[in-house]
VOGU-3710 file (C-alpha; in Angstrom, 3 decimals, decimal comma):
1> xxxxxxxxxx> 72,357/2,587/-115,924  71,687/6,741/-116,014  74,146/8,864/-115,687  73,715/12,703/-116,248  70,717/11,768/-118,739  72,377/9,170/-120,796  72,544/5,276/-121,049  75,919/3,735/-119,338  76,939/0,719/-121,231  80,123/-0,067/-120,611
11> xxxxxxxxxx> 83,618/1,168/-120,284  86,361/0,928/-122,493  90,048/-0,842/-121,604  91,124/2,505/-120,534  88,073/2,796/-117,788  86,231/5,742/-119,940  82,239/5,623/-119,970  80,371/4,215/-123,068  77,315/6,006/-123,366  73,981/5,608/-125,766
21> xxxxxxxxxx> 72,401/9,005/-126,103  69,174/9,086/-125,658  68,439/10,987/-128,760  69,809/8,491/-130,600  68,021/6,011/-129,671  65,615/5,624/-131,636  68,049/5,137/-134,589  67,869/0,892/-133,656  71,209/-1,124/-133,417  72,850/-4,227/-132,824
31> xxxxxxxxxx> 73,878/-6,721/-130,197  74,973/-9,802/-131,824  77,444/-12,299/-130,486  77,873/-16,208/-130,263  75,830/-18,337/-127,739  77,182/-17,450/-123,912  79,215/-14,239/-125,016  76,798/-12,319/-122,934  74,049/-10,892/-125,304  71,380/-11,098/-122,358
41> xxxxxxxxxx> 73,502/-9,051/-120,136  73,590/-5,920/-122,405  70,229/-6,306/-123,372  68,948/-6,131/-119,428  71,442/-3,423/-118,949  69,807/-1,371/-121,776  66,653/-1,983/-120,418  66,724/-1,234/-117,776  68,238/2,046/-118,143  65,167/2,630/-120,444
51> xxxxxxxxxx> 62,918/1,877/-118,071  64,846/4,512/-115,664  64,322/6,965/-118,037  60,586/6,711/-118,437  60,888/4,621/-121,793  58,579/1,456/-122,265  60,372/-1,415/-123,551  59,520/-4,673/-125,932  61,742/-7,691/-124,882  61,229/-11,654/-126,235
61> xxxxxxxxxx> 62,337/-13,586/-123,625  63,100/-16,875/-125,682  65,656/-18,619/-122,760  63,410/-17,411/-119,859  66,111/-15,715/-118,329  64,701/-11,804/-118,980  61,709/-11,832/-117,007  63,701/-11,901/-113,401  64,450/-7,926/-113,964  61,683/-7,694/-112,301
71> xxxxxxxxxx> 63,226/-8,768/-108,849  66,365/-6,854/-107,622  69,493/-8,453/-107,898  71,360/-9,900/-104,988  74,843/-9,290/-103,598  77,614/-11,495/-104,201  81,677/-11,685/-104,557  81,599/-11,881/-108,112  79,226/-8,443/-108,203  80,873/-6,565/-105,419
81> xxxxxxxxxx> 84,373/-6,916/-107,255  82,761/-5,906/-110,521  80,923/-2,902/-108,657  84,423/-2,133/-108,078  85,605/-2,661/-111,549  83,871/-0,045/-112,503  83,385/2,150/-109,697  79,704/1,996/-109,792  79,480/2,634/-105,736  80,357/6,221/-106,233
91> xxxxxxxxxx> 77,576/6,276/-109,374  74,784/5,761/-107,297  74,291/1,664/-107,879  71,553/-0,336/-106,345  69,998/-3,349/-106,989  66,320/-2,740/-107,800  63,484/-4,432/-109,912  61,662/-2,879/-112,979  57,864/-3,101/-113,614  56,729/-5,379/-116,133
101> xxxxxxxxxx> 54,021/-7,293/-117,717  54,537/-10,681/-118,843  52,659/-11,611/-122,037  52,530/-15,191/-123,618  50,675/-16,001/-126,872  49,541/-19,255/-125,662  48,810/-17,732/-122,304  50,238/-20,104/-120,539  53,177/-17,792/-118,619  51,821/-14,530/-119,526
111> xxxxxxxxxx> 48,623/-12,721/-120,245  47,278/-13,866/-123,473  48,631/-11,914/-126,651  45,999/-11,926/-129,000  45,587/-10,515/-132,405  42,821/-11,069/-135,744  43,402/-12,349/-139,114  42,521/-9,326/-140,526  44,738/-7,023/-138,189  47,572/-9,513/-139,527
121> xxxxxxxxxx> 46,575/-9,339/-142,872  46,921/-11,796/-146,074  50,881/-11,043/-146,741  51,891/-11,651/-143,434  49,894/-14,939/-142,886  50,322/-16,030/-145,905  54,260/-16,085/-144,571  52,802/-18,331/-141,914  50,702/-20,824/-143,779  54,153/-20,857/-146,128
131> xxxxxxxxxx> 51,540/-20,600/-149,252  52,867/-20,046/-153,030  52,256/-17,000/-154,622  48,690/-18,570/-156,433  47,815/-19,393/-152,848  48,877/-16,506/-151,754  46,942/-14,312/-154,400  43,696/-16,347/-153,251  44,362/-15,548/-149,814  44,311/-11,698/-150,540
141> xxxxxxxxxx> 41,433/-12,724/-152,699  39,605/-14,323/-149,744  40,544/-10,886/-147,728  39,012/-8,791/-149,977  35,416/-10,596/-150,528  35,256/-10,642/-146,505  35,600/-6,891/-146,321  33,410/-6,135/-149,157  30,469/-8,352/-147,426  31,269/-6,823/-144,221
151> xxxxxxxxxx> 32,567/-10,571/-142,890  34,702/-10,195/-139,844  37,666/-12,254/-140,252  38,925/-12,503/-136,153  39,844/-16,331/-135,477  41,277/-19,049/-137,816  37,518/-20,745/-137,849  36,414/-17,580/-139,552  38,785/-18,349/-142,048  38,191/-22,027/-142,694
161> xxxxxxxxxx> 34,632/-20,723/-143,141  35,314/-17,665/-145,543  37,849/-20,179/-147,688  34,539/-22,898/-147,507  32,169/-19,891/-148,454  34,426/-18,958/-151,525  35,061/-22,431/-152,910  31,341/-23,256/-152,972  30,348/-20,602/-154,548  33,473/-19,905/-156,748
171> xxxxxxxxxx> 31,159/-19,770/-160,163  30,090/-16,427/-158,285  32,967/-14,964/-157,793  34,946/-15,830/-160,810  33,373/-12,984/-163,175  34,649/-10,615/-160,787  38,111/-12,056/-158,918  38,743/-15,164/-161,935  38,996/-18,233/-161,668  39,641/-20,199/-158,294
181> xxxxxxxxxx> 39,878/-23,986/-158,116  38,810/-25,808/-155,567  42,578/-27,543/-155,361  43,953/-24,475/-153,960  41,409/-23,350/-151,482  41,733/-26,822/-150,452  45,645/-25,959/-150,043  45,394/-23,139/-147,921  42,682/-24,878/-145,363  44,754/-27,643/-144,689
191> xxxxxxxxxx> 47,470/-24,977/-144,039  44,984/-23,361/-141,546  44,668/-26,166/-139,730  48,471/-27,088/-139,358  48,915/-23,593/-137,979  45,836/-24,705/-135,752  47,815/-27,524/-134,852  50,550/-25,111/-133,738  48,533/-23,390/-131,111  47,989/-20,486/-133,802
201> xxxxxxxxxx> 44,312/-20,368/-132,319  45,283/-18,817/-129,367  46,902/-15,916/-131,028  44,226/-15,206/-133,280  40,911/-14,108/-131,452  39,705/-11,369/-129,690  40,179/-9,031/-127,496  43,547/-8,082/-129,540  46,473/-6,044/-128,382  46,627/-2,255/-128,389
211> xxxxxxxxxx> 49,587/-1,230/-128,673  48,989/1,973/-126,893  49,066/-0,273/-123,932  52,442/-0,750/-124,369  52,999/2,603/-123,772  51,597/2,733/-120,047  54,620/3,475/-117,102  55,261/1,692/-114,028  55,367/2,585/-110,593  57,852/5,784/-109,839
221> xxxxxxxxxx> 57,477/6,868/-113,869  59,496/3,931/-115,313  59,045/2,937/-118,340  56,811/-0,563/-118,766  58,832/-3,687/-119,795  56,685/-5,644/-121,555  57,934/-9,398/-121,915  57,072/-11,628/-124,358  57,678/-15,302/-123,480  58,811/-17,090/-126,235
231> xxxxxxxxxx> 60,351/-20,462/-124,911  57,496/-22,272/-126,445  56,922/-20,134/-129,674  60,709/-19,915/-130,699  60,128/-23,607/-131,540  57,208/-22,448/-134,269  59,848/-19,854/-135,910  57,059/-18,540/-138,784  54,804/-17,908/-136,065  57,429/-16,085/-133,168
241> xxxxxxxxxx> 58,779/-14,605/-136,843  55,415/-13,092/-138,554  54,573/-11,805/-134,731  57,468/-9,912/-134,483  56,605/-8,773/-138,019  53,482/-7,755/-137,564  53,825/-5,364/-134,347  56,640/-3,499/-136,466  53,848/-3,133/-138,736  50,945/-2,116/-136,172
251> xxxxxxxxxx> 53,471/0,274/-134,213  54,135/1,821/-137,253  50,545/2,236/-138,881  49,100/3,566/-135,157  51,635/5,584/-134,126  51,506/9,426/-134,904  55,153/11,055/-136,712  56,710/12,464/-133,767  60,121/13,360/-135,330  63,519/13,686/-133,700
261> xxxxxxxxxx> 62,654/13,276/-129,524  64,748/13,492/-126,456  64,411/9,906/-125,658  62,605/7,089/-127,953  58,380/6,770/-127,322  59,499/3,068/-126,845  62,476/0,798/-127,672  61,989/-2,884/-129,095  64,679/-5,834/-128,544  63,750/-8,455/-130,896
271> xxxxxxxxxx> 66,235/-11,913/-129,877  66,881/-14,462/-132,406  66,334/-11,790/-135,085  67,823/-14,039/-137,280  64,144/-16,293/-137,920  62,889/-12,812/-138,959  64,489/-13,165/-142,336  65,120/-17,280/-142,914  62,723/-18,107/-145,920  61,539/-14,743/-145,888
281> xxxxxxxxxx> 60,167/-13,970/-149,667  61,702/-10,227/-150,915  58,052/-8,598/-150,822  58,603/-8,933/-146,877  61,802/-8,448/-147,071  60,931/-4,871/-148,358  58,550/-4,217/-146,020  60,622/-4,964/-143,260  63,272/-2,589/-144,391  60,825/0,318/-144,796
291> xxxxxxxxxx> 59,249/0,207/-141,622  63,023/-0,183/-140,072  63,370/3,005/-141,869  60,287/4,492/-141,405  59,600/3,542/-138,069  62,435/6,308/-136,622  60,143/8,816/-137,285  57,932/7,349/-135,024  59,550/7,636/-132,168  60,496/4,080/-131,588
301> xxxxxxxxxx> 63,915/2,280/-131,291  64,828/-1,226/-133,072  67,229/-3,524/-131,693  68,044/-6,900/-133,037  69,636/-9,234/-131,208  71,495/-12,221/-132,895  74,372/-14,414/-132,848  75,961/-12,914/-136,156  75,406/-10,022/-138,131  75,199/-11,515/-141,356
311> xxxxxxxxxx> 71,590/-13,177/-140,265  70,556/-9,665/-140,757  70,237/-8,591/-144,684  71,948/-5,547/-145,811  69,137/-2,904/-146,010  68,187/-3,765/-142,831  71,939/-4,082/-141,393  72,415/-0,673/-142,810  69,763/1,100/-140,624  71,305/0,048/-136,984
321> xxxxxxxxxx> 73,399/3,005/-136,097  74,743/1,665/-132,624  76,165/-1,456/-132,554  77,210/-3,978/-129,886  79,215/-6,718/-130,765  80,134/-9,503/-128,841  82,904/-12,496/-128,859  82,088/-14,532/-132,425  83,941/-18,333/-133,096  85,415/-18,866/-136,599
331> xxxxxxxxxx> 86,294/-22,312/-136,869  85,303/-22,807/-140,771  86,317/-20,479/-143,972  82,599/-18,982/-143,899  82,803/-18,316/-140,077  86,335/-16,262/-140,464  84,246/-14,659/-143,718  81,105/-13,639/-141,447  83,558/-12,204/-138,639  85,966/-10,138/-140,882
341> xxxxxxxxxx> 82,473/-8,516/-142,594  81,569/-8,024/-139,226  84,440/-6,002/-138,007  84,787/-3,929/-141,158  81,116/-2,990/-140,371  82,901/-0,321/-137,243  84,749/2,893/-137,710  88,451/1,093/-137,217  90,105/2,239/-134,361  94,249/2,042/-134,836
351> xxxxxxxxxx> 94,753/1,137/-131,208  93,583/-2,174/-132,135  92,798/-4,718/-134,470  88,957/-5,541/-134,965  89,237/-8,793/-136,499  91,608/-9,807/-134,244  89,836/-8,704/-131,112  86,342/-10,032/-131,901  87,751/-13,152/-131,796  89,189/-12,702/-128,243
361> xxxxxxxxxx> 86,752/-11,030/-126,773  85,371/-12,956/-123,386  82,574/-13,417/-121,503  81,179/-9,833/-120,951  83,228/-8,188/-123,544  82,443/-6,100/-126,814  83,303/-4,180/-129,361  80,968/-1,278/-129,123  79,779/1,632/-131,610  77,014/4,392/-130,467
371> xxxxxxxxxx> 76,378/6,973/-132,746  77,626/10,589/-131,442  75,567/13,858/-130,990  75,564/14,501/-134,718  74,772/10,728/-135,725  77,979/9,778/-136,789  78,988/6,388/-135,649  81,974/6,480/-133,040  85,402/4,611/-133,449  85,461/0,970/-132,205
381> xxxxxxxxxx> 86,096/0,356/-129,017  86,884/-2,823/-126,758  84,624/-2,742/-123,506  83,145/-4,119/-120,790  79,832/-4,231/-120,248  78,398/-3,293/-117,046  76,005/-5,838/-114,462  72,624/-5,567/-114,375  70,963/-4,144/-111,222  67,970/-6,636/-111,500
391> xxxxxxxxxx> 68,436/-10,334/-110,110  70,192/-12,943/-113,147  68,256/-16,086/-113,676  65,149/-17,194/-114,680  61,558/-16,437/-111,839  59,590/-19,618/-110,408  56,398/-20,675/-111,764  54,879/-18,721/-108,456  56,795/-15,592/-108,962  55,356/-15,674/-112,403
401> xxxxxxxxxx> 51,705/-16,267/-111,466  51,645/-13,570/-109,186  53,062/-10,970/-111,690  50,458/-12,040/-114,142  47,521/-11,861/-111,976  48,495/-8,390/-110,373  48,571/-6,538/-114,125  46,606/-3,926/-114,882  45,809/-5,987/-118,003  45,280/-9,082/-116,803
411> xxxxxxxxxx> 41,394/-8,829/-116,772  41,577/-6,432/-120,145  42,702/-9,401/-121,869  42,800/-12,806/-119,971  39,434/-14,022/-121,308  38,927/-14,473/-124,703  35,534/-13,357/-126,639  34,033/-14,581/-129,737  32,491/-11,680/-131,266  29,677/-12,036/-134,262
421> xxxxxxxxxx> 32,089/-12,698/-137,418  32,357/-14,628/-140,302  31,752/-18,193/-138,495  28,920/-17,039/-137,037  26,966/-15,214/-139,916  27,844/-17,639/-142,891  26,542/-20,416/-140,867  23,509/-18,591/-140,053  23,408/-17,796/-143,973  23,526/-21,484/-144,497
431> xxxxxxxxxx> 21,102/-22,355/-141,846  18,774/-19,891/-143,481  19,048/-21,392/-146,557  18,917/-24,770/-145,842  15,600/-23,819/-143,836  14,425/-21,756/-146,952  15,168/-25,075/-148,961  13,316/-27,519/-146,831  10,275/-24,996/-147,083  9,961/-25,356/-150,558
441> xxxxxxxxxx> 10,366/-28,701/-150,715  7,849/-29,371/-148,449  5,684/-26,965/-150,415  6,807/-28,735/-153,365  5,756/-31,927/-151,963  2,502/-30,407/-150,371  1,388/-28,854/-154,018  2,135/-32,396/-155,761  0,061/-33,644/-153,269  -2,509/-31,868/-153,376
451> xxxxxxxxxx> -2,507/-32,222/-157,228  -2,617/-35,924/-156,824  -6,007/-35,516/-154,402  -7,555/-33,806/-156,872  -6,886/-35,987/-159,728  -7,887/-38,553/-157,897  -10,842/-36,842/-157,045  -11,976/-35,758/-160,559  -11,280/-39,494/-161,496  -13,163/-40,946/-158,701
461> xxxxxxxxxx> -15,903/-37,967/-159,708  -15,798/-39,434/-163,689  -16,221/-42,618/-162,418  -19,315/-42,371/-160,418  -20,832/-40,622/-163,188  -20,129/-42,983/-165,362  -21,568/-45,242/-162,914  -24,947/-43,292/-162,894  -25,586/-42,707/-166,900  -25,322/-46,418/-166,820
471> xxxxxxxxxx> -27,614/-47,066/-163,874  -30,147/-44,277/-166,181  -29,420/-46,064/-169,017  -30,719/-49,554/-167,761  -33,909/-47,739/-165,776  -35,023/-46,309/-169,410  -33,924/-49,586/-170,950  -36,639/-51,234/-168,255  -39,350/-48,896/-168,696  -39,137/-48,727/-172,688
481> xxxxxxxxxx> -40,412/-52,433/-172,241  -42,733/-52,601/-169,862  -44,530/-49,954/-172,071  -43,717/-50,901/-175,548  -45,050/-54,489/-174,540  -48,266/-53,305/-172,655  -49,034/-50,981/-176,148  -48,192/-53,463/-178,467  -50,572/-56,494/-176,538  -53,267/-54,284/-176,832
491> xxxxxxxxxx> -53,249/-52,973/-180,369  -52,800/-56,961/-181,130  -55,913/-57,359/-179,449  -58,131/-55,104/-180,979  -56,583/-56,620/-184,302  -57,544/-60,418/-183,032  -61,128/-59,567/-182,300  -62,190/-59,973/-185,426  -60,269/-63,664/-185,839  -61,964/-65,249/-183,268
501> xxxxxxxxxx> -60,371/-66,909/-180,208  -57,790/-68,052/-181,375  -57,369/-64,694/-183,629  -57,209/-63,274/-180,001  -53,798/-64,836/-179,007  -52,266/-64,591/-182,125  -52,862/-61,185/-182,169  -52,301/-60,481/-178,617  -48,447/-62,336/-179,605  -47,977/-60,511/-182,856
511> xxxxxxxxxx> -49,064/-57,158/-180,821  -46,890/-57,201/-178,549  -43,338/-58,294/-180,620  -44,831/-55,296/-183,031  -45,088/-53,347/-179,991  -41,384/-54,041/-178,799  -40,337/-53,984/-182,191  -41,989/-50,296/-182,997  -41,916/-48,572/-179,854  -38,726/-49,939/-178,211
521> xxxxx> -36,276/-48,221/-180,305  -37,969/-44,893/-179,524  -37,874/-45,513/-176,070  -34,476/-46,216/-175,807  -33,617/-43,274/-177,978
//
């Protein structure tokens, strides 16, 4: 809770305050501790004294225990006697809710989260598809022939289709990008569709996230708490993982350098930090260490929250200033290994002795280090932390329906929209050239056609020509006959006259065979 300006943790054995100055913020930290040591206490106590202060806050609600701080909390013996313990009457304490907005990336208990493949980008979802470094080169490949031919890349089917468009047309593309085979495009689509299978679709569409919407207070000035449920998407770890990655990444590529501030622009609580880094190859390993480092200047606060510190590497470790450790169990040689790195992580404090205590600590307990006015980090100390003023638990399924509906965001980003992208223009590409395709064809087929009617034309043409020089020939043949016979029978005649009768017929014979003989051949010619 507030008091004079700054963030009431905890006290110390000795009843003094723990504070976490406000200007320091924004220099991330720590809450680690084994399962039930009380992580999600401190982490709804930070909150909401965030939220008091005017400070929008990230949570992922992976148990769904976070989003009741929306309710206040209720009396009871247990909270009366620590109300006592720590003399929070005379402080001002009252149960109260904070505002929030419950988000879910399968919208199922929370508006929809929603961002597009090329907002995420090829390194981070190439994390997701778990691709090789040839698959991922493709991938980037893919990315950069989309944004050269102005192809949208918003939804996983906009993918499948840009991977398609690539691999059958890869003798294109090879002169410029080399060589792709058809083996690994294959690869990375049946990737695509596993992370389909995952319910990936829902978080990749439109209309995506702003994260200047994140930045909007709640009734009386508080700060917004935006929850992120994560029940279902802790059991996909790449996804809940490369999420988490990727709004480091858009927080810190949208929001302007702000410098040192009075209070953080907005404070992040990332749980299970610890699937952040599993399997996570060193090029995003370095990225997530700048933009931890980076991301300061920004005006926004990092907190990880995970059961040890040693899920967290060391460039990253090495950025979180304040530092709230709960109760860890060492029960093997490793465990006592991880615990006694652990406590030589604080500024030792002679009263007691770290190792020691960390073991000890109970439910509720921590050892706690803020940094001080000047950034150094304080001494250890052994505290208590202090309750929450919103209700403990987890909300019904009503409570949560009615919380969803009634956001300002709700109708912003409930729906989903397909916009005109990559899907939608190669297939009308295709369409177009499939249509182009099966005009010339039928074209082709018309032309041959066409040729065949006329060569069957000229033939049938030759032929009834043919037909008619023969017809002329036998009409001359007929005539030159008749004629030659009639000529010949009468110049036999006049030769016969002077024989006599019988002179007469011989002649008249002889005539006319001279006559067919003599004149037929002329005819006919």
């Amino acid at each position: 809770m507030l008091s004079d300006g700054k963030i009431w943790v905890a006290n110390n054995d000795s009843g003094e305050q723990i504070f976490l100055l406000p200007e320091m913020a924004n220099r991330h930290g720590l809450v680690a501790g084994a399962t039930g040591s009380g992580k999600t206490i401190t982490l709804k106590v930070m909150a909401e004294s965030f939220s008091e202060m005017g400070v929008p806050v990230f949570m992922a609600d992976v148990k769904g225990d976070i989003a009741s701080i929306m309710f206040p909390g209720t009396d009871s013996e247990n909270m009366q006697k620590r109300i006592e313990k720590f003399g929070l009457a005379d402080a001002g304490f009252s149960y109260q809710g904070y505002p929030v907005t419950l988000w879910d990336i399968y919208g199922e208990k929370g508006i929809p989260l929603r961002t597009t493949i090329s907002e995420i980008g090829p390194l981070l979802l190439s994390r997701i598809l778990d691709l090789n470094d040839l698959q991922r080169d493709i991938l980037s490949i893919i990315f950069k022939i989309a944004d050269e031919n102005n192809l949208l890349l918003i939804d996983t089917k906009d993918l499948k289709s840009m991977l398609n468009y690539v691999r059958d047309n890869s003798a294109i593309f090879a002169a410029d990008y080399g060589r792709m085979s058809s083996a690994s495009i294959g690869a990375i689509i049946r990737a695509v569709v596993g992370l389909e299978a995952d319910g990936a679709e829902y978080f990749f569409g439109e209309p995506g996230l702003s994260v200047n919407d994140w930045l909007t207070l709640g009734e009386g000035g508080k700060g917004m708490i935006n929850i992120l449920d994560s029940s279902s998407l802790i059991l996909n770890g790449r996804l809940y993982s490369t999420f988490l990655l990727w709004l480091l990444s858009e927080l810190f590529e949208t929001l302007p350098e702000v410098g040192d501030l009075a209070k953080p622009k907005m404070v992040f609580f990332f749980d299970e930090a610890h699937l952040l880094f599993d399997g996570t190859p060193r090029i995003l390993l370095d990225k997530i260490e700048q933009v931890v480092k980076l991301i300061r200047s920004k005006g926004v606060g990092v907190y990880f929250c995970t059961q040890n510190p040693s899920d967290i590497p060391d460039g990253v470790l090495a950025q979180l200033g304040n530092k709230v450790q709960h109760a860890l169990r060492a029960y093997t040689p490793k465990e006592q290994k991880n615990v006694k790195a652990a406590a030589e992580s604080f500024r030792q404090n002679p009263e007691f002795d770290t190792y020691n205590t960390l073991l000890e600590l109970g439910v509720g307990e921590a050892v706690i280090s803020f940094l001080d006015e000047n950034g150094v980090p304080s001494v250890a100390q052994k505290a208590s932390i202090l309750p929450p003023k919103s209700r403990m638990g987890s909300i019904s399924d009503a409570e949560r329906e009615r919380s969803v509906k009634s956001s300002l965001f709700f109708s912003k980003y409930y729906e989903a929209v397909d916009p005109d992208s990559a899907y939608e223009k190669l297939n009308r590409q295709e369409a177009q050239e499939a249509a182009e395709k099966e005009k010339a064809e039928l074209e082709r087929k018309e032309f041959l056609e066409k040729e065949k009617a006329a060569a069957a034309e000229e033939k049938e043409k030759a032929r009834e020509e043919a037909k008619k020089a023969q017809a002329r020939k036998r009409a001359v043949s007929s005539v030159g006959n008749t004629v030659t016979g009639t000529i010949g029978r009468e110049v036999g005649k006049q030769i016969g006259k002077g024989f006599g009768k019988f002179g007469k017929t011989l002649g008249g014979n002889l005539g006319a065979s001279l006559g067919r003989g003599l004149f037929g051949t002329l005819f006919k010619k």
